[in-house]
N, C-alpha and C positions, 0 to 999 in steps of 0.2 A: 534564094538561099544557097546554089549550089555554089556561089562565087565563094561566100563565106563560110562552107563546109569544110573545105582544103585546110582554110588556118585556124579553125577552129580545134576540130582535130591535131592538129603540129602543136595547139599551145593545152590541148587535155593530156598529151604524149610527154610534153617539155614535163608538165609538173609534175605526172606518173613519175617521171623519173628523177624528178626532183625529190622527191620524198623517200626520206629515211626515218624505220624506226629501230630506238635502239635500246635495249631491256635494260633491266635494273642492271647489270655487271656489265655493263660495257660505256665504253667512251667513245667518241669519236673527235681525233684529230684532225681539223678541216685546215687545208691551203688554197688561199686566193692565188691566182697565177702564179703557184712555185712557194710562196712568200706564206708562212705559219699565219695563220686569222688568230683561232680559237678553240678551245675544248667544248664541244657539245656534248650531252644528252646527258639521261636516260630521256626515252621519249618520241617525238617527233621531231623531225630535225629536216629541214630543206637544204638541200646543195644543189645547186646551180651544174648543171652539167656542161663538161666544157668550159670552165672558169672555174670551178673548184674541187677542190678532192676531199675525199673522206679517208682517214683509215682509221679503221676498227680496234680499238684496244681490249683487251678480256683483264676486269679488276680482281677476277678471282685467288686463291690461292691456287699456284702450279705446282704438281708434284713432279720433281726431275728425279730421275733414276741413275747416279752416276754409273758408269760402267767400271767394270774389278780393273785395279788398277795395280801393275807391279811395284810394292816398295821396298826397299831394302832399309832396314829399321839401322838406330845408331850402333847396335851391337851384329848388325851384319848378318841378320838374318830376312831371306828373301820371303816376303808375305804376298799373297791377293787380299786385296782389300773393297770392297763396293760399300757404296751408302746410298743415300737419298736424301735431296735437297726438297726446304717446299720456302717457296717466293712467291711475292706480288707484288704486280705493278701501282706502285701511288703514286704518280706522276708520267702520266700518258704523253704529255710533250717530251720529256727526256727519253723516256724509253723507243720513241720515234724517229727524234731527229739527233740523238746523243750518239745512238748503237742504230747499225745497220740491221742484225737481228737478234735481238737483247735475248731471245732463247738459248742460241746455240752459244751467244757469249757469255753466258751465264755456265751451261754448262762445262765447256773448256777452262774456265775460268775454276769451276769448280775440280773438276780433275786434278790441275797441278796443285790447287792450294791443299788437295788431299793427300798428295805424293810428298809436297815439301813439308808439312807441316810434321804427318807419321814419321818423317824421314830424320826427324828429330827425337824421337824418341825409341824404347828400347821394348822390347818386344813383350816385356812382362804391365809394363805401361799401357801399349795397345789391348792388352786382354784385360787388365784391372780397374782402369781409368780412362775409359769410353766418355764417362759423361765431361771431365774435364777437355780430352779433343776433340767434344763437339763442339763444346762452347769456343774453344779456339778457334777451329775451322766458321763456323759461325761467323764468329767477328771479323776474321778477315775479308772475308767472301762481302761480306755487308759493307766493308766500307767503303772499299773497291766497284761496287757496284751500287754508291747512292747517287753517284754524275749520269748513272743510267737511269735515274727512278724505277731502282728495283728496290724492295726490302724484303731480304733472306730471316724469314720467322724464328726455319728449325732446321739442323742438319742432323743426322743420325746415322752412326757407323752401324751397316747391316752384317757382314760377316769380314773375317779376321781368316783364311782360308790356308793352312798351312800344309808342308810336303811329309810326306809318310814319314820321310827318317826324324825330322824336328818332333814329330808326334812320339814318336817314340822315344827321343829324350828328353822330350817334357814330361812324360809318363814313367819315366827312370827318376829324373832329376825328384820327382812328385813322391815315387815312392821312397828314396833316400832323404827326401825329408821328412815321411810320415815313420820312419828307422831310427832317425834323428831324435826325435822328440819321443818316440816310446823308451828308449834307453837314457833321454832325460829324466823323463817322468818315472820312471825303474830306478835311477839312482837316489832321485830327490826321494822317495819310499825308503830305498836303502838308511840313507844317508838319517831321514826321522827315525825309523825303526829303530839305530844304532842311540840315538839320543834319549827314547825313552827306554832302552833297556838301561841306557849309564844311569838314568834316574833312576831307575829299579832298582840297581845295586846297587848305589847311594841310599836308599830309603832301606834295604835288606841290611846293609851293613849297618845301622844303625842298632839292630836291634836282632840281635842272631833267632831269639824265638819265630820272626816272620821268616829268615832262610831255612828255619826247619820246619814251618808249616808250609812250606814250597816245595821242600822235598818231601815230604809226606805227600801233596796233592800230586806229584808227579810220578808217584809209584800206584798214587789209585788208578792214575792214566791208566798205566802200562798196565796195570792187572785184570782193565775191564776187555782188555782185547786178545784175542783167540791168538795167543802163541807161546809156545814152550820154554819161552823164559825164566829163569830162577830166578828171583832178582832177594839178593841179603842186605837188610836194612844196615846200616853202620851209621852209629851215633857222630854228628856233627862235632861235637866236642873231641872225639879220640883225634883230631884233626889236630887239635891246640896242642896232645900230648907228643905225638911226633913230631910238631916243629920245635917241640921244648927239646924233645932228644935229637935234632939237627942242629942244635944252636946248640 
């Protein structure tokens, strides 16, 4: 038995190491000498050691965390801007033998198309309409990266990061339109007010008895409040005798 112990052993060793298992979210890219075979697993999986290779793919979604990136928006204002990307691999051949390391080109990739993309737009854009440049950034990144068997889900602007003195004229600029619009809304007042008083005196001039029961409630006013006022009634009518003696 001890002659056939030596290869015995060498061939319990060969299949130990033969044997791969590979969970539900992963794949495995097998090469027969050099040359693409196969996509294997989940599961168990033999590779021949020494004739074949394995690499491991992860199906899951990746969260990338772009790093704050300097843009200078189209109205020439200098921003930091970070986000976060989240991608997956569906096609574990391309992502292997397409891209050298479909991570790090994914996120390089994602960087500039975050610089040119903001780079186009104006600063009031970047704070208002996030959801339209993600969807941008999105599309571009995805198309760019479907020769890699990547597929980019979701991008999401996380902060818009701006310098003291910009904050400060946005907080000027913020309050001269909140100045703006109360001296709108002030005149628009004005402006009704003056409209139904002309109808007031359209409706009074019709009818002189309602201008003298306006004047009469305007002297109840004044007499119910605490001041030394004299006030002498004077008939509406003496009014028509003086213009008769100016004419």
């Amino acid at each position: 038995m001890i002659p056939y112990l030596t290869p015995l052993l060498l061939l319990l060793g060969l299949v130990a190491m033969s044997v791969r298992v590979l969970p539900e979210y992963q794949r495995g890219v097998v090469f027969f000498l050099g040359r693409f075979q196969a996509v294997k697993g989940p599961g168990l999986i033999i590779v021949i050691p020494g004739v074949q290779q394995m690499v491991r793919v992860d199906l899951r979604i990746i969260t990338l965390d772009v790093p704050s990136q300097d843009v200078i928006s189209r109205d020439n204002v200098t921003v930091r801007v970070n986000a976060v990307l989240y991608f997956r691999v569906v096609d574990p051949n391309k992502a292997i033998i397409q891209v050298e390391d479909y991570y790090n080109a994914t996120s390089q990739l994602a960087q500039t198309t975050l610089r040119s993309v903001l780079g186009k737009h104006d600063l009031d854009e970047m704070l208002s309409e996030r959801d339209k440049l993600n969807e941008d950034i999105q599309e571009i990144i995805d198309s760019q990266t479907d020769n890699w068997g990547i597929k980019v889900t979701n991008v999401e602007i996380k902060h818009v990061d701006l310098n003291e003195n910009m904050i400060r004229a946005i907080a000027r600029q913020a309050e001269a339109e909140r100045e703006r619009r109360a001296k709108i809304i002030h005149a628009e007042g004005e402006q009704q007010a003056a409209e139904k008083l002309v109808e007031a005196a359209e409706i009074m001039g019709k009818n002189s008895a309602a201008l003298q029961l306006r004047y009469l409630q305007t002297m109840s006013d004044m007499s119910n409040k605490n001041a030394s006022t004299i006030v002498f009634p004077l008939p509406l009518d003496i009014m028509d005798v003086f213009k008769k003696l100016k004419g």
